[in-house]
N, C-alpha and C positions, 0 to 999 in steps of 0.2 A: 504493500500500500504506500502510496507518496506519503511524505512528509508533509501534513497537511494542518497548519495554523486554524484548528476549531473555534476557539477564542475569537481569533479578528473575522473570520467567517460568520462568524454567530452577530457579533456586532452590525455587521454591513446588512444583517436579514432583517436584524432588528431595525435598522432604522429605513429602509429600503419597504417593509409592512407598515411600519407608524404613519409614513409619509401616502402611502396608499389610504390608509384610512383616515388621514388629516386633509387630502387634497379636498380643493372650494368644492370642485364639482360631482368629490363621492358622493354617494347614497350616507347617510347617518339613518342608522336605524337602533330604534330603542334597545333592543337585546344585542343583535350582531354586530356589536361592535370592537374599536379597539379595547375598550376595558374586557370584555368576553374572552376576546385573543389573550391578550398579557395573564388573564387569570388563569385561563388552560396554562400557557406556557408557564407559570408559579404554580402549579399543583402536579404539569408532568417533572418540574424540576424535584419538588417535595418526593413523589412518590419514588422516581428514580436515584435519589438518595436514599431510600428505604432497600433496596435491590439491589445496591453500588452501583449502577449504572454509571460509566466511564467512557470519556474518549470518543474514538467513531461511533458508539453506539447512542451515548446521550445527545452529540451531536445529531443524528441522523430524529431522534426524538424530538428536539426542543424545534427542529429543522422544518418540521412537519407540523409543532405547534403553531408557529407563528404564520404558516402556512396554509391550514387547514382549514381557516372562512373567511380567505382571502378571495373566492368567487363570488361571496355574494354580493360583492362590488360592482359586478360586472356582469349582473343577469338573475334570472328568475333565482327561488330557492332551488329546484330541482337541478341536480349535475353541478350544485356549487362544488364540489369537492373534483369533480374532474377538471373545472377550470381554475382548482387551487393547483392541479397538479401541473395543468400546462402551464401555468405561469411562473409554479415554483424552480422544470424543468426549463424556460426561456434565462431566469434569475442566476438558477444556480451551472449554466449551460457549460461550465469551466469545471466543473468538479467531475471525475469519474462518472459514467452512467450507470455504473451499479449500485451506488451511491445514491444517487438522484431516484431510480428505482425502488432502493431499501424505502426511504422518505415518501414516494407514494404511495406505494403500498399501507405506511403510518395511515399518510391522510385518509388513504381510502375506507380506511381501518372504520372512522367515526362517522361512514353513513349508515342510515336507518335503514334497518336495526341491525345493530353493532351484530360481527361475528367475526371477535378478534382472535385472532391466535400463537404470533409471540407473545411474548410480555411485553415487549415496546407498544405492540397492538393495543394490548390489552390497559394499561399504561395511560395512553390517549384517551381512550374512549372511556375511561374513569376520571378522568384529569376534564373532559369533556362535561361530566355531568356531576363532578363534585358535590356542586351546589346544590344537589339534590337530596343530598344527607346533612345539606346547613342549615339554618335560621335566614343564610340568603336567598332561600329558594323563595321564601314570602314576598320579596322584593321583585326576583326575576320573573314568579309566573307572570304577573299583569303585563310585565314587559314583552315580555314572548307573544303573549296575544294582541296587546298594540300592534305590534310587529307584524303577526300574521294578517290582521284586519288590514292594516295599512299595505302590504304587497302583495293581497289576494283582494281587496275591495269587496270583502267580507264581512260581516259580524259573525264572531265564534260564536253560534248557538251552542249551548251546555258544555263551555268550558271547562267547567269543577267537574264534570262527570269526565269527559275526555282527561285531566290530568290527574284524574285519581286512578282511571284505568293504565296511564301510563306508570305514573309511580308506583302501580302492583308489578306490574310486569317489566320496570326496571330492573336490571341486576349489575352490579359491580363486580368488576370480573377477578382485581386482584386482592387478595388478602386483606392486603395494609386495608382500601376502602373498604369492603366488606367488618370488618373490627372498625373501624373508625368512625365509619358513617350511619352502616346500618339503622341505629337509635337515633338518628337524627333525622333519617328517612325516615321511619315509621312515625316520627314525632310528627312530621309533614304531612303523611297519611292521613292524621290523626285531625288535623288542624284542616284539612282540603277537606275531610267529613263532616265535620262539624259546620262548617263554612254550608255547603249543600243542605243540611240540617237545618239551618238560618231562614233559606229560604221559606 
C-alpha cells in the first residue's frame, strides 16, 4: 500500500463536504444537514475507538462519513447514497480504486434498510442512527418530517404510528450501540407511545 498521509487527506474531505453544505445555492434542509454529517462522522469516530479501529481502515470509515448524505444536495432523496459515491469517487479520484471502493461500499452500507456486514458496515449504519437511542431523537423526529413534507410536498399522515413502527424494527448492529443505547431507544419507544396516546 502507498505511503498514504490519512490525517491531511481526512482534512481536505472535511473541509471540501463543509463547503458543499455551506454553499448560497445548497438545498438547507432541516435534518440532512451538515450538523447530521459531522454527528455521524463523531459517533463513527467514538464507536471505532471502541474496536481500535486504525489507519487505512478508520480512514476509509470516517471517508464514507462525511460522504454518505452528500447527495442529497444534488437531487431527490432516493439514490442519494449512489451520488455520494460518485462524487466521493470524482473527490477522492487520486487515491487507489480499491480504496475508493472499500469507502463505497461504507456509504452504500447506510441505505434503507441497512444490511451491513463488516464492522466498518456495521459501524456507519449505527453511527447513522445513534440518535435513536438518545434524548436527541425528541428533537430530530419533527425535523425529519419537516424534511420529508418539504421535498415530497406532503403532509406525513400518522407520523407517531410510522416512527414507532420504525423504532421497533430498528436494530443496532454493533455491541458497543446495542449496551449503550438500547435503554434509551426503548425510552423513545416509550415517549412516541405515549405521545399517540395524547391524541
Amino acid at each position: 500500500m502507498l505511503d498514504i498521509d490519512w490525517g491531511s487527506i481526512e482534512k481536505k474531505i472535511t473541509g471540501q463536504v463543509t463547503r458543499a453544505f455551506d454553499a448560497g445555492d445548497a438545498p438547507h434542509y432541516p435534518y440532512h444537514n451538515l450538523e447530521h454529517t459531522q454527528g455521524v462522522v463523531l459517533h463513527c469516530r467514538e464507536i471505532a475507538t471502541h474496536y481500535s479501529l486504525a489507519g487505512r481502515e478508520l480512514f476509509i470509515l470516517i471517508a464514507a462519513a462525511w460522504f454518505h448524505d452528500i447527495g442529497h444536495l444534488y437531487g431527490a432523496i432516493e439514490g442519494h447514497e449512489e451520488r455520494g459515491v460518485v462524487l466521493m469517487r470524482q473527490y477522492l479520484c487520486q487515491l487507489p480504486r480499491e480504496l475508493t471502493t472499500a469507502i463505497a461500499t461504507c456509504i452504500m452500507a447506510t441505505r434503507l434498510p441497512s444490511r451491513p456486514h463488516s464492522l466498518s458496515e456495521q459501524i456507519i449504519c449505527d453511527a447513522d442512527t445513534y440518535h435513536l437511542g438518545t434524548p436527541l431523537f425528541r428533537q430530530t423526529d419533527p425535523l425529519v418530517r419537516r424534511e420529508m413534507e418539504l421535498r415530497t410536498g406532503m403532509a406525513m399522515a400518522d407520523w407517531g404510528s410510522k416512527t414507532l413502527t420504525m423504532l421497533r424494527r430498528h436494530v443496532f448492529f454493533t455491541d458497543y450501540c446495542r449496551t449503550l443505547l438500547a435503554k434509551g431507544k426503548e425510552e423513545n419507544v416509550r415517549w412516541v407511545a405515549a405521545q399517540l396516546e395524547l391524541r
